[in-house]
C-alpha positions, 0 to 999 in steps of 0.5 A, spaced: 542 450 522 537 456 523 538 459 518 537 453 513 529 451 516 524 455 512 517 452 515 513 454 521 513 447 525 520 446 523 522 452 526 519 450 532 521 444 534 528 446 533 527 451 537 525 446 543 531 445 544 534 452 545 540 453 541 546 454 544 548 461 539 546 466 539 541 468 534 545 473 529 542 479 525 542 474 519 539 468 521 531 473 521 533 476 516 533 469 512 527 468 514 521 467 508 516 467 514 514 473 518 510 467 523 518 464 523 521 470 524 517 472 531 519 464 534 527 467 533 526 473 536 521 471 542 527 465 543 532 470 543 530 477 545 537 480 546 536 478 538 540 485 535 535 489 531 538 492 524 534 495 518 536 489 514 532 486 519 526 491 518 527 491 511 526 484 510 520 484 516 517 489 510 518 485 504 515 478 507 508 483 510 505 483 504 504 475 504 502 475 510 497 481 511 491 475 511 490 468 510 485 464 507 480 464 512 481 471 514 483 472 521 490 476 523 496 472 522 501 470 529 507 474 525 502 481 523 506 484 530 513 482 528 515 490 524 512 493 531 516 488 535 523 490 531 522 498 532 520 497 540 526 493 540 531 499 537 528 505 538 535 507 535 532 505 527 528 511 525 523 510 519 526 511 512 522 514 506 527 507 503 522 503 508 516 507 505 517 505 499 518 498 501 511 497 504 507 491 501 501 492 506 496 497 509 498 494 516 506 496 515 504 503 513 500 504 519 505 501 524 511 506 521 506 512 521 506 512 528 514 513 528 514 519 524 512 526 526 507 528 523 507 533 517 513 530 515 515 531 508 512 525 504 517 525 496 513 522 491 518 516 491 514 514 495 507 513 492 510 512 486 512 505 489 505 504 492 502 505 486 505 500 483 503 493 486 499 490 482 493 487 488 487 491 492 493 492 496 496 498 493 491 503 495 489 501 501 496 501 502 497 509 500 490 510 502 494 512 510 500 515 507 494 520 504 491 521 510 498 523 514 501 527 510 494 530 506 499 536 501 502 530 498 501 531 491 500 525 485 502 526 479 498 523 472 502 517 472 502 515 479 494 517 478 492 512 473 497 506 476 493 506 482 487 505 478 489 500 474 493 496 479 487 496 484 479 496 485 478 502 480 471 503 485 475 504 491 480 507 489 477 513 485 474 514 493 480 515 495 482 519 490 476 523 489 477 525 497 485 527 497 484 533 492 489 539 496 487 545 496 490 551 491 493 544 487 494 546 480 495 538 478 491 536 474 484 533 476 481 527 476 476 527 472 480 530 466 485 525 466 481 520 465 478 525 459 485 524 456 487 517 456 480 515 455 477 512 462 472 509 462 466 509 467 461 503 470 455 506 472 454 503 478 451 506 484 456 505 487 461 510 483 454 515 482 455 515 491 462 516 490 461 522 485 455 526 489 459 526 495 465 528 492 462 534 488 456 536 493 457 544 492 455 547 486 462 550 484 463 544 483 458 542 478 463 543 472 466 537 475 461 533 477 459 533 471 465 532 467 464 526 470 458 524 468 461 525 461 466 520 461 463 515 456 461 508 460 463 501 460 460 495 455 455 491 460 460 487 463 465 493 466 471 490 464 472 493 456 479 496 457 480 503 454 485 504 448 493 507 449 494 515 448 500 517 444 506 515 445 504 514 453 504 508 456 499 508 462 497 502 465 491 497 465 485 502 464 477 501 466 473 502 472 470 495 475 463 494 478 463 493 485 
């Protein structure tokens, strides 16, 4: 029975009358609802925690990261919850790459030691999540691990999948050291970005570039050719590539 109720209110009241099973692995994990899944393991707190559960926690995160009147959803600390409950589960490069919300990368952040090795499995799949979720998603996984490399495509998919202003902040301020990646603003030369010329993004790339070694820099920037007036004039494909949605949108 607990297993067929998919509704909050629904849920609740069947829950009043306490169940007398147990409640299994399988019942939370088919659960649609992360505010359904936090009721099953408060009812029952010898609830067995399993990765299939903390999986199914992450998928469910990015819809219910925020609700429409803005304030914090009941279930926003289930993940935590299930990681206290079985501090046997250890945080997988698997369940990095299964994180839809900022607010679970930063939970499992704080189970991993820090300088551990981050592949680009993970930021790939981050890269890919076509909402203003994405690159405040990656934006924390950036700043545990900053020697984190990102390929060209990883680069352009963050762009085009997000806020292209406040992705490019984060970008322009993860640029390691000794990297022989290519930069930025030459990727966006080669597959023909287009930059709004707001202020906005002239702050972004001022602060960026304030040294005069990296005038060149700053001025390739510069040099990218601009939107039409409305900021959202997307750029033709290059080549054979197929990269994502390009334009810089205004702020």
């Amino acid at each position: 029975m607990l297993e067929a109720v998919q509704r909050h209110c629904e849920l609740a009241n069947v829950l009043k009358h306490r169940p007398a099973c147990r409640i299994t692995p399988e019942i939370p994990r088919s659960q649609k609802d992360l505010e359904c899944m936090k009721l099953l393991l408060n009812i029952d707190p010898e609830t067995a925690v399993t990765e299939g559960v903390v999986f199914r926690a992450l998928e469910m995160g990015s819809d219910s990261s925020y609700n429409l009147s803005g304030q914090e959803p009941q279930g926003k600390d289930v993940l935590e919850t299930l990681l206290d409950r079985n501090s046997a589960i250890t945080v997988t490069e698997k369940m990095l790459q299964a994180v839809r919300c900022s607010a679970d990368m930063e939970i499992l952040l704080k189970h991993l030691e820090p300088g551990t090795p981050i592949s680009t499995d993970v930021v790939a799949a981050l890269s890919k999540i076509k909402s203003g979720e994405g690159y405040l998603t990656m934006r924390p996984l950036l700043n545990f691990n900053p020697s984190i490399r990102l390929d060209p495509k990883i680069v352009l998919q963050t762009i085009g999948h997000s806020d292209g202003v406040d992705a490019l902040e984060m970008l322009l301020e993860h640029d390691p050291e000794e990297s022989d990646q290519e930069k930025l603003e030459d990727l966006m030369h080669k597959y023909g970005k287009r930059l709004a010329p707001t202020h906005k993004v002239r702050k972004i790339i001022d602060h960026a570039y304030q040294s005069t070694s990296e005038a060149a820099r700053k001025k390739r920037f510069y040099n990218l050719p601009l939107t039409e007036e409305d900021g959202t004039e997307p750029v033709g494909e290059s080549g054979d590539e197929e990269p994502p949605e390009k334009r810089i949108r205004r702020s």
